[in-house]
MIZABA-47319 format. One line per 4 residues: their letters; for each residue x negated, y, z of C-alpha. Coordinates in nm, 2 decimals, m for minus. Each point is the difference from the previous one (the first is absolute). Layout:
BEGIN
a	X Y Z ~ ...
This chain:
BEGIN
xxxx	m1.45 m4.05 m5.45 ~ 0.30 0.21 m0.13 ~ 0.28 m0.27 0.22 ~ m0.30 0.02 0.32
xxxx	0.02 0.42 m0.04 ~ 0.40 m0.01 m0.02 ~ 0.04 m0.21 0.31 ~ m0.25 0.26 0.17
xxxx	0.15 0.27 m0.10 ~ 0.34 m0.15 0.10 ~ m0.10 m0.10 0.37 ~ m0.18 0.35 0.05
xxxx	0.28 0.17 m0.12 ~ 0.24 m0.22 0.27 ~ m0.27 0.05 0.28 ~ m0.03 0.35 m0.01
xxxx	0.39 0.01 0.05 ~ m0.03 m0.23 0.31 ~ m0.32 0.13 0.20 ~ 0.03 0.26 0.25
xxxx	m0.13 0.34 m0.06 ~ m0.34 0.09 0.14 ~ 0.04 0.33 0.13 ~ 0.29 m0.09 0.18
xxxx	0.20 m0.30 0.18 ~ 0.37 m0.11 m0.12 ~ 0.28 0.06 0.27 ~ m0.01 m0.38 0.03
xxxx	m0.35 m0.04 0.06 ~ m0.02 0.26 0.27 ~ 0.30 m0.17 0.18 ~ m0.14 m0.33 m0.03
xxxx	m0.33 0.09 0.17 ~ m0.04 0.10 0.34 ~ m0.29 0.25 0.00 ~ 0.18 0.16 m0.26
xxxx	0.31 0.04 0.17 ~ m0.21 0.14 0.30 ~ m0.13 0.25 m0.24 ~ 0.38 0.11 m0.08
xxxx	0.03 0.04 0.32 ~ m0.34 0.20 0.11 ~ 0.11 0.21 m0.30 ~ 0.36 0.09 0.12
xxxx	m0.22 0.15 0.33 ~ m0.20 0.20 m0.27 ~ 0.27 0.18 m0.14 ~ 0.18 0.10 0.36
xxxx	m0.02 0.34 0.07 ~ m0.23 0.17 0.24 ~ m0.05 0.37 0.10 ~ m0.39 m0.04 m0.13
xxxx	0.13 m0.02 m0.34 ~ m0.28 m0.02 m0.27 ~ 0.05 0.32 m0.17 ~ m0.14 0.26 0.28
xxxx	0.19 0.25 m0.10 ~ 0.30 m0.23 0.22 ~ m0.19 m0.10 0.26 ~ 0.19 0.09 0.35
xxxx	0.29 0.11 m0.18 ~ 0.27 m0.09 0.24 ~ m0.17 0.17 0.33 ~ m0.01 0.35 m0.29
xxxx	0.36 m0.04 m0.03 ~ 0.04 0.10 0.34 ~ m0.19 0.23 0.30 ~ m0.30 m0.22 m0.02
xxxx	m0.19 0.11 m0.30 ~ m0.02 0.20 m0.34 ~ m0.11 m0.15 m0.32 ~ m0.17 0.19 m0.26
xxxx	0.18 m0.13 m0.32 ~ 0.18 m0.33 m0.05 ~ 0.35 0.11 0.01 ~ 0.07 0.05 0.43
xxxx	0.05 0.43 m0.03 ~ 0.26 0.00 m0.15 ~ 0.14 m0.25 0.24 ~ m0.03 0.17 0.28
xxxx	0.17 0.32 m0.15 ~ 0.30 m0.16 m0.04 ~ 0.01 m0.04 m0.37 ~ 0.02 m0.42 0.01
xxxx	0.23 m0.10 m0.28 ~ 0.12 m0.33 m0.18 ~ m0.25 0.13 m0.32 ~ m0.30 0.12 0.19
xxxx	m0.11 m0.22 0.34 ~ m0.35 m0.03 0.00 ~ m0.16 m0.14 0.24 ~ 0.28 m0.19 0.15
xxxx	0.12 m0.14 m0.36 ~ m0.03 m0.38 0.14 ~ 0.31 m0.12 m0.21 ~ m0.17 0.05 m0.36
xxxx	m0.32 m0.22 m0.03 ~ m0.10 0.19 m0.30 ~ m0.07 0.27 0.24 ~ m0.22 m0.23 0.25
xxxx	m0.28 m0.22 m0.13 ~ 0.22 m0.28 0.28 ~ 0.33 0.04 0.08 ~ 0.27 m0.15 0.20
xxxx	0.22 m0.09 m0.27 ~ m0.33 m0.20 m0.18 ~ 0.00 m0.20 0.32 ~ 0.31 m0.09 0.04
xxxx	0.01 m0.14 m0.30 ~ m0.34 m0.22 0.04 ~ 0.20 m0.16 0.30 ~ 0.27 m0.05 m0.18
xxxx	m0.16 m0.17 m0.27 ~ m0.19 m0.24 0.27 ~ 0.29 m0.12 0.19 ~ 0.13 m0.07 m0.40
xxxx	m0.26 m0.22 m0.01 ~ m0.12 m0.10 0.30 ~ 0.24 m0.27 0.07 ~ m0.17 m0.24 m0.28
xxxx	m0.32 0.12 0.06 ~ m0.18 m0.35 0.02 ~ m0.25 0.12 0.24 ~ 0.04 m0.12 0.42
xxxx	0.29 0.12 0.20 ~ m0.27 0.14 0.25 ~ m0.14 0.27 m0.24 ~ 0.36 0.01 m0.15
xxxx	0.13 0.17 0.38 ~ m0.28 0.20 0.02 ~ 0.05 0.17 m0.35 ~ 0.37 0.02 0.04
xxxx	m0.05 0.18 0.37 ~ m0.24 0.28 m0.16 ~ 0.24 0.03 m0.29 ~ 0.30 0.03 0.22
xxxx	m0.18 0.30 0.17 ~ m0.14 0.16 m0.27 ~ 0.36 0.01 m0.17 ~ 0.19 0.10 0.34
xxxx	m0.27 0.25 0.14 ~ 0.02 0.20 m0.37 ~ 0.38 0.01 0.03 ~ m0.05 0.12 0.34
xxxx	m0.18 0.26 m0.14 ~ 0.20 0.04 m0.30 ~ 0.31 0.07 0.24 ~ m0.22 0.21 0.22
xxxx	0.01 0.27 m0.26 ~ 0.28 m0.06 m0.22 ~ 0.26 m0.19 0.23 ~ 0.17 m0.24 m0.16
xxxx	m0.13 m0.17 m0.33 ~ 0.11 m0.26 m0.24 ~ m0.11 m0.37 0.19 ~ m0.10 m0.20 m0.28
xxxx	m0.19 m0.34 0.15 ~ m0.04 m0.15 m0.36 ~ m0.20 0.05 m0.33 ~ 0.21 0.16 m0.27
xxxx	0.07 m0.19 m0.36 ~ m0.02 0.13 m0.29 ~ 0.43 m0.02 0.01 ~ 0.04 0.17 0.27
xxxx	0.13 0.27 0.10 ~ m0.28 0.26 0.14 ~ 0.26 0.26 0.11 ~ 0.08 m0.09 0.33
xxxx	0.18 0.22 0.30 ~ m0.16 0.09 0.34 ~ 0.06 m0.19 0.31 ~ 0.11 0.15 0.31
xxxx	m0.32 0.04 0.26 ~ 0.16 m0.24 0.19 ~ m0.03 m0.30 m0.18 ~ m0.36 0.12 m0.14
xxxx	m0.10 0.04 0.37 ~ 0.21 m0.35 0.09 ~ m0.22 m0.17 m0.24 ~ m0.35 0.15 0.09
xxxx	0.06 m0.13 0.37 ~ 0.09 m0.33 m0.14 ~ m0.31 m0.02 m0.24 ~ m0.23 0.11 0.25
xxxx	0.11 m0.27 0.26 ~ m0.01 m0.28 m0.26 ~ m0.40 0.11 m0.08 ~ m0.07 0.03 0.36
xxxx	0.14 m0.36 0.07 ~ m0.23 m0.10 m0.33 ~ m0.32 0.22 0.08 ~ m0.31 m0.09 0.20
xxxx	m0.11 0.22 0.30 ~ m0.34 0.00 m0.13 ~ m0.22 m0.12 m0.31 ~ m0.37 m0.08 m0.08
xxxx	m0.24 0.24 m0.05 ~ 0.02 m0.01 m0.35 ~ 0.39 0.05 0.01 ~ m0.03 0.33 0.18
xxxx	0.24 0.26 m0.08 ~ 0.29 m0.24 m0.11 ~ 0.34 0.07 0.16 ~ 0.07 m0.15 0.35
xxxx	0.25 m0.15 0.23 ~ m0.11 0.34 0.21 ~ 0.03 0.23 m0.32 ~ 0.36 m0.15 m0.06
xxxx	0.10 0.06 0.34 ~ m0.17 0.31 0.01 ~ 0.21 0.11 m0.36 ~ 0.34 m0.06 0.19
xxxx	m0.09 0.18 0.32 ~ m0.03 0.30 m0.25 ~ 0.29 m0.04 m0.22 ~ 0.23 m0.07 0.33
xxxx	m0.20 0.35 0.19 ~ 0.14 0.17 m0.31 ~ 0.37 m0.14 m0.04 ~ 0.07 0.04 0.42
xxxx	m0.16 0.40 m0.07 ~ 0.28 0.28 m0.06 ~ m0.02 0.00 m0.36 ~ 0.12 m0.33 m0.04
xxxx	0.18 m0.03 0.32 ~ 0.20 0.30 0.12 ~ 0.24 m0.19 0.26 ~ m0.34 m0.11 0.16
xxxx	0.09 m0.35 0.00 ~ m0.17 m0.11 0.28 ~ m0.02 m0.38 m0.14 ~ m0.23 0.14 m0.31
xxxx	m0.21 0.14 0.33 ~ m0.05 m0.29 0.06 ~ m0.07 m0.23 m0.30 ~ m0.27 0.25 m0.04
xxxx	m0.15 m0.04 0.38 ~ 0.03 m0.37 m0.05 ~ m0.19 0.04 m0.33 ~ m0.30 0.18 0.12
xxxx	m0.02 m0.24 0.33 ~ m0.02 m0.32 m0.22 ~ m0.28 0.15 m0.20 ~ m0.17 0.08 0.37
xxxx	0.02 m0.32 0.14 ~ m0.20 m0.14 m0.30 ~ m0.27 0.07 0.23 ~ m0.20 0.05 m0.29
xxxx	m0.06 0.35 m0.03 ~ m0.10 0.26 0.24 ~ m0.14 0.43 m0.03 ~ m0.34 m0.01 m0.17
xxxx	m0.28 0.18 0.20 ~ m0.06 0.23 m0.19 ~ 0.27 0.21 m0.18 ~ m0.25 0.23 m0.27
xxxx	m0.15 m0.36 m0.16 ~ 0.31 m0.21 0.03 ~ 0.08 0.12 m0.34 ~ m0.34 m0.08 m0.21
xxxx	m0.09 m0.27 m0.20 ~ m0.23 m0.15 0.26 ~ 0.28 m0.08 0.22 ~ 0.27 m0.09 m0.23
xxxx	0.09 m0.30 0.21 ~ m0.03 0.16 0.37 ~ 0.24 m0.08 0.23 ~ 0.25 0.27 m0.09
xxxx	0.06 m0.10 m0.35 ~ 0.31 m0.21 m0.04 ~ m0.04 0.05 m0.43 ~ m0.19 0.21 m0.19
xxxx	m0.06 m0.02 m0.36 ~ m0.38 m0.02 m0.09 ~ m0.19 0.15 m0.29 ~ m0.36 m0.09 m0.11
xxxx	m0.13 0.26 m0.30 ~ m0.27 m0.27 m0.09 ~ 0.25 m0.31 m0.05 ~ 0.28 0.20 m0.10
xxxx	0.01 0.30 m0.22 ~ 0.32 0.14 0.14 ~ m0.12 0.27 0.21 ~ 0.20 0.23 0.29
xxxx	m0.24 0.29 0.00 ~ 0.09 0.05 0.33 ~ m0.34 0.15 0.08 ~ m0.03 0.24 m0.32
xxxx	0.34 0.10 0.05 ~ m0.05 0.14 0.40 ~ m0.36 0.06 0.04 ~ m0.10 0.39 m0.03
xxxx	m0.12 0.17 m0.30 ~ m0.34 0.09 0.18 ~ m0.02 m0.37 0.03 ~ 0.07 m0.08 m0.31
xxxx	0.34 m0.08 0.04 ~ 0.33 0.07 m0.20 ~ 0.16 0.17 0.33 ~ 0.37 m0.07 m0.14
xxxx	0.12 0.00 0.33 ~ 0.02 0.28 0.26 ~ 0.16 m0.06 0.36 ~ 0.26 0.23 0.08
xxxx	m0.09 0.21 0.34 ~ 0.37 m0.12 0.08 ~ m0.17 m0.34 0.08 ~ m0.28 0.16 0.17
xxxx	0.24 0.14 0.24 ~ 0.16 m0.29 0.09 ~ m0.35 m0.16 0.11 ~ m0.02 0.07 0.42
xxxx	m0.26 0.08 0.20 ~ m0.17 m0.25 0.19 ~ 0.23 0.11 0.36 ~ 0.28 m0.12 m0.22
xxxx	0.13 0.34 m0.06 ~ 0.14 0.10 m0.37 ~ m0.25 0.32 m0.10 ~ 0.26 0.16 m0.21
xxxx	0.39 0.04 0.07 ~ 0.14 0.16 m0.32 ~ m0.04 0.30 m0.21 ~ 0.15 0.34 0.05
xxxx	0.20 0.17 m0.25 ~ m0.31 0.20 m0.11 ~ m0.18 m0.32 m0.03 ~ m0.23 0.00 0.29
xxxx	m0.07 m0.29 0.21 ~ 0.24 m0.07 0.33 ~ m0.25 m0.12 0.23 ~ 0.05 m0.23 0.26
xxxx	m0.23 0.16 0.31 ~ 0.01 m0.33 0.19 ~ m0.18 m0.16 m0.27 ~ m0.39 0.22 0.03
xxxx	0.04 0.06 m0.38 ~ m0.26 0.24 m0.11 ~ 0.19 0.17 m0.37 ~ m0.40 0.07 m0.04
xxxx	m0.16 m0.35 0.09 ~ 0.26 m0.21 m0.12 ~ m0.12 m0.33 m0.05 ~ m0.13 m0.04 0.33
xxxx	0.12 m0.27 0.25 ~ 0.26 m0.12 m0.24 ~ 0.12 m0.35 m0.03 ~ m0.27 m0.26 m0.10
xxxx	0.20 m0.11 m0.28 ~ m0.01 0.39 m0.14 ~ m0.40 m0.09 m0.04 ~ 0.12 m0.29 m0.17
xxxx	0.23 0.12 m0.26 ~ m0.09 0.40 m0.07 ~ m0.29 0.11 m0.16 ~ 0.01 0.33 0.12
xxxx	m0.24 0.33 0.01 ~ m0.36 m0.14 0.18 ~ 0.14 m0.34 0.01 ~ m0.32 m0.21 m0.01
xxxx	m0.01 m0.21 m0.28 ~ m0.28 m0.19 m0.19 ~ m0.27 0.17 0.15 ~ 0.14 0.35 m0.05
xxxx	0.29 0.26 0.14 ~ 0.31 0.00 m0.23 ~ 0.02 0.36 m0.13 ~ 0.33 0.15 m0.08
xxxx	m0.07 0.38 0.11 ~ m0.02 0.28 m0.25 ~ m0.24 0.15 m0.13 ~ m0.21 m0.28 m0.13
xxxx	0.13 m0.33 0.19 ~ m0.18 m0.32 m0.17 ~ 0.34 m0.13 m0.02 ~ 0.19 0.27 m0.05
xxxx	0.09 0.14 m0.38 ~ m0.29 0.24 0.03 ~ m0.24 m0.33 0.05 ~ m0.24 m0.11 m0.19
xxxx	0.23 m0.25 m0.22 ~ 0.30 m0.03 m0.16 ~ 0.21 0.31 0.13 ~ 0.31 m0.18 m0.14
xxxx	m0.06 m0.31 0.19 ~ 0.02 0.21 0.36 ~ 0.27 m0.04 0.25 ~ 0.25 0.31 0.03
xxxx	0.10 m0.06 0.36 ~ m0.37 0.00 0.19 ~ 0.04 m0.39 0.05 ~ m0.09 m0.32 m0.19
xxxx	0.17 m0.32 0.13 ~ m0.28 m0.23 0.24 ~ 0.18 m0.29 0.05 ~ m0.10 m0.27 m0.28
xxxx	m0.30 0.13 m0.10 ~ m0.38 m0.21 0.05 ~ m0.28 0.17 0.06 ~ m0.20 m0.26 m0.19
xxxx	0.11 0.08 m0.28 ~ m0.29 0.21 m0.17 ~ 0.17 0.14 m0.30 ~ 0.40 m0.03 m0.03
xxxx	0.00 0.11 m0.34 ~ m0.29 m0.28 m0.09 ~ 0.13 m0.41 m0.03 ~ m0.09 m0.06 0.41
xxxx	0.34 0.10 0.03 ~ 0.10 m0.15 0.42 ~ 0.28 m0.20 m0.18 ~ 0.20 0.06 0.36
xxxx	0.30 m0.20 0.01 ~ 0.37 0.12 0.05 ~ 0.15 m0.13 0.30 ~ 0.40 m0.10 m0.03
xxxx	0.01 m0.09 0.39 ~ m0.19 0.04 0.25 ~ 0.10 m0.08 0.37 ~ 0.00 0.38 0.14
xxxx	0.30 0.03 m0.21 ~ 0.18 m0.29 0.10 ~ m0.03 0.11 0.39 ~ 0.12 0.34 m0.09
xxxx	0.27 m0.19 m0.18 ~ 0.08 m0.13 0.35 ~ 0.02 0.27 0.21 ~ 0.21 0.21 m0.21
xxxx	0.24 m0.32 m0.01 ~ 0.00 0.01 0.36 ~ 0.02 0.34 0.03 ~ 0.35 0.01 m0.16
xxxx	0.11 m0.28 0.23 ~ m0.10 0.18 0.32 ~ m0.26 m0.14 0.11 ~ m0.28 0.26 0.01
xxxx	m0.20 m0.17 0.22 ~ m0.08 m0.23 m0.25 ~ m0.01 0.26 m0.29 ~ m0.29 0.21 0.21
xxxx	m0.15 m0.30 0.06 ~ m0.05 m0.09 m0.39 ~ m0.08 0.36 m0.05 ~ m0.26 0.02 0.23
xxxx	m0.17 m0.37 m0.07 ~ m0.11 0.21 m0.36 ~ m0.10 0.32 0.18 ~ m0.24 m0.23 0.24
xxxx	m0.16 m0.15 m0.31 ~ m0.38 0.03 0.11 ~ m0.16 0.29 m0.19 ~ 0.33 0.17 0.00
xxxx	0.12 0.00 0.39 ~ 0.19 0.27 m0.01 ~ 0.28 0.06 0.33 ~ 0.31 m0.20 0.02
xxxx	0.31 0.17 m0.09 ~ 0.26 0.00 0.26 ~ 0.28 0.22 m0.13 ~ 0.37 m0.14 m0.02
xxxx	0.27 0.08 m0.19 ~ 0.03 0.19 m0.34 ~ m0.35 0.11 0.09 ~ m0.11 m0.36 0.02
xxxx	0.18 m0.05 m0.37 ~ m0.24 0.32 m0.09 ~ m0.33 m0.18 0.11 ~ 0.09 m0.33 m0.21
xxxx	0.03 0.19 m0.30 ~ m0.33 0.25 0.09 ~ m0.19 m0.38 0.10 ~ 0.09 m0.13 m0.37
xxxx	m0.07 0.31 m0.16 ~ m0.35 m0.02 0.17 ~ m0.04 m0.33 m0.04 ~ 0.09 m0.10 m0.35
xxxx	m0.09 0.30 m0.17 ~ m0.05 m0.02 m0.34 ~ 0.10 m0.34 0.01 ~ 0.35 0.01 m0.21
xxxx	0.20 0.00 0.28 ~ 0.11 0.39 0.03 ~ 0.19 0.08 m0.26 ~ 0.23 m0.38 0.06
xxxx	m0.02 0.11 0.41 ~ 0.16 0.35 m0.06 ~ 0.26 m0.09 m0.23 ~ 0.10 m0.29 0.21
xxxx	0.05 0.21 0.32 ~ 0.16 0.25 m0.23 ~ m0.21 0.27 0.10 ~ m0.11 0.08 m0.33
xxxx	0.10 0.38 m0.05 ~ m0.10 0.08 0.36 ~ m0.36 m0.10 m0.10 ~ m0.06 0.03 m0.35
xxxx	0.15 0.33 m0.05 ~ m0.29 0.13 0.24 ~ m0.27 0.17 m0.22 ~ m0.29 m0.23 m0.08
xxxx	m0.30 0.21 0.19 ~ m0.38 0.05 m0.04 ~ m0.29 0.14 0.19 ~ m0.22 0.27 m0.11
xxxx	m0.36 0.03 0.13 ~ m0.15 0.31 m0.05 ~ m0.39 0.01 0.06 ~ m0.18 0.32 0.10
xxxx	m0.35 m0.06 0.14 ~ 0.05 m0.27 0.22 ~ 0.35 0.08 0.12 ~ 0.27 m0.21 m0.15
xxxx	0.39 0.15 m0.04 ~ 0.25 m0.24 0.00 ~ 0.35 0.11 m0.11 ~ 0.30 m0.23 m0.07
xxxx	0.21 0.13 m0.30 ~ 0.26 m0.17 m0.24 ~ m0.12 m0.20 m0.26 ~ 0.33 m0.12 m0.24
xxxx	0.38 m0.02 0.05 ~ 0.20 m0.27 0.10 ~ 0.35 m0.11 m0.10 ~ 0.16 m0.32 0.09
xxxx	0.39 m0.05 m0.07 ~ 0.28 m0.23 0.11 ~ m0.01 m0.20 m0.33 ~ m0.40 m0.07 0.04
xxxx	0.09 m0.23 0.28 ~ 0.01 m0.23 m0.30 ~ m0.23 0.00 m0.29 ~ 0.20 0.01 m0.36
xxxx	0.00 m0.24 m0.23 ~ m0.22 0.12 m0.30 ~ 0.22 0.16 m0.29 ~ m0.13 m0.30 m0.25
xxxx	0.16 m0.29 0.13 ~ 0.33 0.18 0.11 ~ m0.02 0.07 m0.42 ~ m0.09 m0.35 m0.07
xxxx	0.24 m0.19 0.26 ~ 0.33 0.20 0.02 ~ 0.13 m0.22 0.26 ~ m0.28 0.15 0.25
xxxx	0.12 0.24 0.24 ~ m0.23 0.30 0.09 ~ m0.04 0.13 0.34 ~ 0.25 0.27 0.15
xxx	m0.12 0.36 m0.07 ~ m0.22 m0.04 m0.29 ~ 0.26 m0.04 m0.28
């Protein structure tokens, strides 16, 4: 008995040395196995940034960076008064992963770590390309993003050891951008054009393709190219026409639902990434975050009446021209814009995106007049959670969704691409290589969108130039693409250094007042063309150069 209880205790002993843990898989059993090494690979998606963030404090925070939107809390204000340094960056903090529950960095190194292993992955060369092309995009579109901000950035493509050395020097943007262009045309050659049903929302042939149109759109722009090198013109034409003649996607019918859960897969979305509260408990708040307090709502986010202005009336005329030195409206008298009634005859996409004073919304008139407004702060909730500019944002929002602050959250996914942007991509390609024929044309394919149909533009010239950037501005509002557009077309101070605006509603009877006034200072400087590196890591990694003007 005492031999039989020795050689038990002895094999247990040896066993529990050998087995694998329960909680967890070994690095060699997860590259062994492929439904584990797709669920590397589904969790490097995960952990990509999006501007729905999960905290909702963050949610939009690259549109309240710039003339779009404010944010009440979560570290844009102070942004946007020109106090951005390497030790406090908020919002726009994508370098340090600490500081976002995903990051860029965290990313980079999942792909790494794949294509370390990859190669001896004993799993078929089939699934092998298809991995390996969603890895090569994930990596290259989050240095595109990386240089984006930062410019240049160290281009590491393999997993540390524990001997190496971590302090490594920045590369020039060039050879970042060099090998994002190369990455992205080695997934697209690898990547389907389309996949099951169950497969939804994996990256693309279309997504890769669309990825370089937007890196190239940005390289050819002033910022990046000040000769105007006509050849980067056209890399970036040629980019957004290969994605068009897919022939796979086209303008959904319907711009207001094109971005809710229910049509996730319409056939503007060329990727999106997907959330589902009940199978996943990583949630965006999207919802709770933007809908009004008298709603229930959170109301973080407050449209700026900058946008508003920008939004035309339905002859195609701009309402409002510019402010006067006193701060009243310049208006433009072609346009039938009643300073009284001013959301009348605008844009169909205004309806769409702006949740203004009387806008009808789940069976009731938004209310953001004083005294008393449902959803202003003298409503009958949270006076905190009330927007300060007499807007909430529309766009995103479900009207299904009974309580945003209960667990039927929408769960509306974040579109990365979606085809309007690739045909704006287009015409302002071919805008800067002459043809404007071809750049209204683009322009005005959008503007027909049924639902929208708003008059073609036909102006030529800089004034053509000034309708491509009011058509994206419409457009892609609160989409992430602002605050990259006007950096890019370095027109940064011109814009940004505009006082952010409100609207005040004044109720007496049933007469409404409508005055526009100045809502918070704006500052934008030469050296926020570029986004510092945080303090930390220039601490940590002395061979890391910061950015010029913020030593």
């Amino acid at each position: 008995l005492i031999i039989s209880c020795v050689f038990i205790f002895s094999s247990c002993k040896k066993n529990a040395l050998d087995i694998e843990p329960l909680g967890s898989f070994s690095d060699p059993a997860v590259w062994r196995d492929e439904a584990l090494i797709g669920t590397f690979v589904s969790n490097t998606y995960r952990i990509m940034p999006h501007d729905f963030v999960g905290n909702p404090s963050r949610a939009l925070g690259l549109g309240c960076v710039t003339d779009e939107c404010y944010k009440r809390g979560g570290g844009a204000d102070f942004i946007n008064s020109g106090n951005l340094t390497p030790s406090n960056l908020g919002i726009l903090d994508f370098w340090n992963t600490a500081v976002n529950s995903s990051g860029y960095w965290a990313a980079i190194t999942k792909c790494n770590l794949f294509f370390d292993r990859i190669g001896d992955a004993p799993i078929s060369q089939s699934a092998k390309d298809q991995m390996s092309g969603e890895m090569k995009f994930l990596r290259a579109f989050a240095y595109f993003n990386m240089i984006s901000l930062y410019g240049g950035v160290p281009l590491v493509t393999k997993p540390f050891a524990l001997t190496d050395d971590f302090n490594v020097p920045r590369d020039t943007y060039e050879t970042c951008f060099k090998f994002v262009i190369d990455e992205l045309d080695a997934a697209a050659a690898l990547l389907p054009a389309e996949y099951a049903a169950k497969d939804q929302g994996r990256i693309t042939k279309g997504a890769a393709l669309a990825a370089k149109a937007r890196a190239l759109l940005y390289d050819a722009s002033v910022l990046h190219n000040p000769g105007n090198d006509q050849a980067k013109w056209q890399k970036a034409a040629d980019a957004a026409k290969a994605v068009m003649d897919l022939n796979k996607y086209s303008l959904y019918s319907d711009y207001a639902s094109l971005f809710f859960r229910g049509n996730s897969y319409n056939s503007e979305v060329i990727w999106s990434r997907p959330f589902d509260r009940l199978a996943d408990p990583e949630q965006t708040y999207v919802d709770l975050s933007l809908y009004p307090n008298g709603y229930n709502g959170f109301g973080q986010i407050h449209p700026l009446q900058n946008i508003v202005d920008e939004f035309e009336m339905t002859n195609g005329q701009k309402p409002i021209l510019g402010y006067n030195s006193d701060g009243s409206q310049i208006i433009n008298p072609a346009a039938g814009y009643d300073p009284q009634n001013p959301y009348v005859n605008r844009d169909p996409r205004f309806y769409a995106t702006i949740l203004f004073d009387g806008a009808p919304f789940k069976g009731r008139p938004v209310e953001t007049f004083l005294p008393g407004g449902m959803d202003s702060n003298e409503g009958p909730l949270s006076a905190w959670n009330a927007t300060l500019t007499g807007y909430y944002v529309r766009k995103f929002l479900d009207e299904t969704v009974t309580n945003p602050s209960g667990n039927n959250h929408s769960s509306v996914p974040y579109i990365y691409f979606r085809y309007a942007e690739v045909l704006l991509n287009y015409a302002e390609a071919m805008y800067n290589l002459g043809d404007e024929p071809t750049c209204r044309q683009y322009l005005n394919l959008i503007r027909s969108r049924p639902g929208v149909e708003m008059p073609d533009i036909t102006e030529s010239g800089p004034a053509l130039m000034d309708r491509i950037i009011q058509e994206r501005r419409v457009e892609l509002v609160f989409e992430g693409h602002r605050y990259h557009d006007v950096r890019r077309w370095k027109i940064a101070p011109e814009v940004l250094n505009i006082p952010g605006k409100k609207m005040n509603i004044q109720k007496t009877g049933s007469t409404k007042t409508y005055t526009v006034s100045d809502f918070n200072p704006r500052a934008f400087f030469e050296r926020n063309y570029l986004v510092p590196i945080p303090q930390s890591e220039i601490e940590k990694n002395p061979l890391l150069v910061q950015n010029p003007g913020y030593n």
